[in-house]
N, C-alpha and C positions, 0 to 999 in steps of 0.2 A: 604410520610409517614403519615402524616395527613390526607389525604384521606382516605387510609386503613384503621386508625386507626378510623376516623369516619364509616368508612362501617362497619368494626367490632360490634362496637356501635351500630350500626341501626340494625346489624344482630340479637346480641342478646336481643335486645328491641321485634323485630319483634316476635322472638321464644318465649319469655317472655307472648306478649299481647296472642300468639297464643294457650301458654298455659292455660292464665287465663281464655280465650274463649273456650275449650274444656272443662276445669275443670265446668266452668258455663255452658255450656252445660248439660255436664251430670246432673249435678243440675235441669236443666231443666227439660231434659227426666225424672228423675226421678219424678220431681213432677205432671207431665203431666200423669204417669204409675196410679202411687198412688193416686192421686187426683179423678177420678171417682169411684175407688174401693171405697174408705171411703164413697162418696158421696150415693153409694150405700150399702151399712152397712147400715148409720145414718137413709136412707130414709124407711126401712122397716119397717111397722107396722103388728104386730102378731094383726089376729084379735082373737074378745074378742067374748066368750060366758058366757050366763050366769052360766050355773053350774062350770063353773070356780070361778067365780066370789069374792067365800068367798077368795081366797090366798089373794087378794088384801086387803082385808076386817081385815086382822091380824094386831094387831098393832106391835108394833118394828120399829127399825132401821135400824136392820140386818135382812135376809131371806137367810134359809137353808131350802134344800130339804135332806136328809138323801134316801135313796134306798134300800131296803133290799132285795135280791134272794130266801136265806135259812137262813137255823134254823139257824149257825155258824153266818151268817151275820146278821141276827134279833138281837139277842144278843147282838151284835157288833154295832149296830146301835143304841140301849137303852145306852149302853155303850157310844157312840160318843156325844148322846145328852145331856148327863150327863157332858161328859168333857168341850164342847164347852160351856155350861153356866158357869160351875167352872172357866173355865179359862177366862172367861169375866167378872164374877165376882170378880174374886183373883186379876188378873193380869191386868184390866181395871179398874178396879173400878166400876161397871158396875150392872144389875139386868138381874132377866130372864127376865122380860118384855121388855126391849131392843129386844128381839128376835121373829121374829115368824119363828117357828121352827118346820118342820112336818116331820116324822117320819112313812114312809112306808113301810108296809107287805105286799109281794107279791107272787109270785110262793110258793117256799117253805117253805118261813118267814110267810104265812099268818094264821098258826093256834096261832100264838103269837098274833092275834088280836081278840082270842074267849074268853069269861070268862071258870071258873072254870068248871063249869059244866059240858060245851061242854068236856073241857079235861078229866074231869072223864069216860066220855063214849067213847072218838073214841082216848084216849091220844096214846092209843100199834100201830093206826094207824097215827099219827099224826110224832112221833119217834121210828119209826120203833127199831134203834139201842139200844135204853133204855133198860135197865133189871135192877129191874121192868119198867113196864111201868107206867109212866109219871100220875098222875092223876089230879093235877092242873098246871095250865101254868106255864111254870117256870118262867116267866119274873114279874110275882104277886108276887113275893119272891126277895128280894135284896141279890146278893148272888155276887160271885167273877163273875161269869159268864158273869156277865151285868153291871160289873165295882159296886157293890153294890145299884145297886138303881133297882128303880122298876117301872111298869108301872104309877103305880100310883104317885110314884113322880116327874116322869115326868106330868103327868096332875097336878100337884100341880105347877109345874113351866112354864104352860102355853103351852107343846108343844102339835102338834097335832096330833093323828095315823088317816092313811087311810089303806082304806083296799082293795086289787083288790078284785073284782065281781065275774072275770075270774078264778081267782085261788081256788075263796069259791065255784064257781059251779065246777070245777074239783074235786076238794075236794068230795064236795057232790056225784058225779058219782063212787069218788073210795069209799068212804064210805059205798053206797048203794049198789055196787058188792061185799064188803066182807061182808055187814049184810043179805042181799036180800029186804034190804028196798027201798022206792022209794026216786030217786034223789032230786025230788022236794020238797019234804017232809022234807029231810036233807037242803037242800040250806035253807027252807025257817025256819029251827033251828038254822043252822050256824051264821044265818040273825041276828037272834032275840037276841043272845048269843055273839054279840059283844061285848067287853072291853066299858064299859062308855065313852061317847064324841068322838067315835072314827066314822070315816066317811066312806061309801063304796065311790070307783069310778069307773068308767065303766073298765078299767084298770088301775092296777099300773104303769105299762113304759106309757100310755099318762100323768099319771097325775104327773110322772116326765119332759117327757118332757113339757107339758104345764107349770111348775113350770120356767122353764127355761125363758118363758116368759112374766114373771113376776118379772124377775130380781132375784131369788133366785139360791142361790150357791147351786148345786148338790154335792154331794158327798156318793160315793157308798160305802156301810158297807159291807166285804166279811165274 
């Protein structure tokens, strides 16, 4: 009986160790899986050019990229950068200077990066859907549309607009087929008739994704 009784014993000992050695096992594998992947994450460096260079160059603590498509999303994005300083302010205790924070026009968001002007002449082409048509940019105006603020106070609280390249010379070619003016001519109006402090970049989708590395949080305004 004491035999048994120790073989019993030794059985469930055996199953015991043999569990705590699979369990550790798998532990293992696991960190053998996951252990190169990270290593290859951590090891990649994005390389740097210099017309990149200014995102680095903002001060802050925080970095947002904002992304705009169209008009609904442009709006929506003067909107967005309005609330993430409010609520960093309110609810942080916090300043817009904590942020650097940029705020891009692109495809169809990009005539919200023209001044006035520009809009008084091509606005019936810019919003097509308008009646009337549109004669100053609407985002100059603090209105419900854009959460009450306006371009300008966003440049008052530090953030930045870009503008694609790509979308001003699209722009430009449709402009010069409904006036019979020359494309060139347009782009290089579109050009001069930016919004104050705001930036061209060869593309808007590079200089979101380049944002990305640069540690700045994307978030797309629809």
């Amino acid at each position: 009986m004491e035999n048994d009784s120790e073989k019993k014993v030794g059985r469930r000992a055996l199953l015991g160790n043999m569990s705590v050695a699979a369990v550790a096992g798998l532990a293992a594998g696991a960190a053998t899986v996951s252990t190169p992947a990270q290593a290859q994450a951590s090891g990649f460096t994005a390389q740097r050019h210099s017309k990149d260079a200014w995102m680095d160059e903002l001060g802050g603590s925080h970095r947002v990229f904002i992304d705009s498509a169209t008009l609904a999303g442009g709006a929506n994005a003067v909107r967005y950068a309005k609330n993430i300083i409010e609520g960093h302010e309110i609810d942080y205790n916090g300043s817009s200077s904590d942020y650097a924070l940029i705020v891009c026009f692109r495809h169809t968001s990009v005539p919200y990066a023209y001044d006035d002007a520009i809009w008084a002449k091509y606005g019936a082409i810019f919003d097509r859907s308008a009646s009337p048509a549109p004669k100053t940019n609407p985002m100059n105006t603090a209105s419900m549309a854009n959460g009450q603020t306006s371009l300008a106070d966003l440049r008052a609280s530090g953030v930045k607009v870009v503008i694609c390249s790509k979308a001003t010379a699209s722009y430009a070619r449709a402009i010069a087929a409904a006036t019979g003016g020359s494309a060139e001519a347009i782009n290089a109006e579109l050009v001069a008739g930016a919004i104050p402090e705001s930036r061209f970049v060869a593309a808007g989708v590079l200089a979101a994704t380049r944002s990305q590395e640069y540690r700045y949080s994307l978030l797309y305004a629809r």
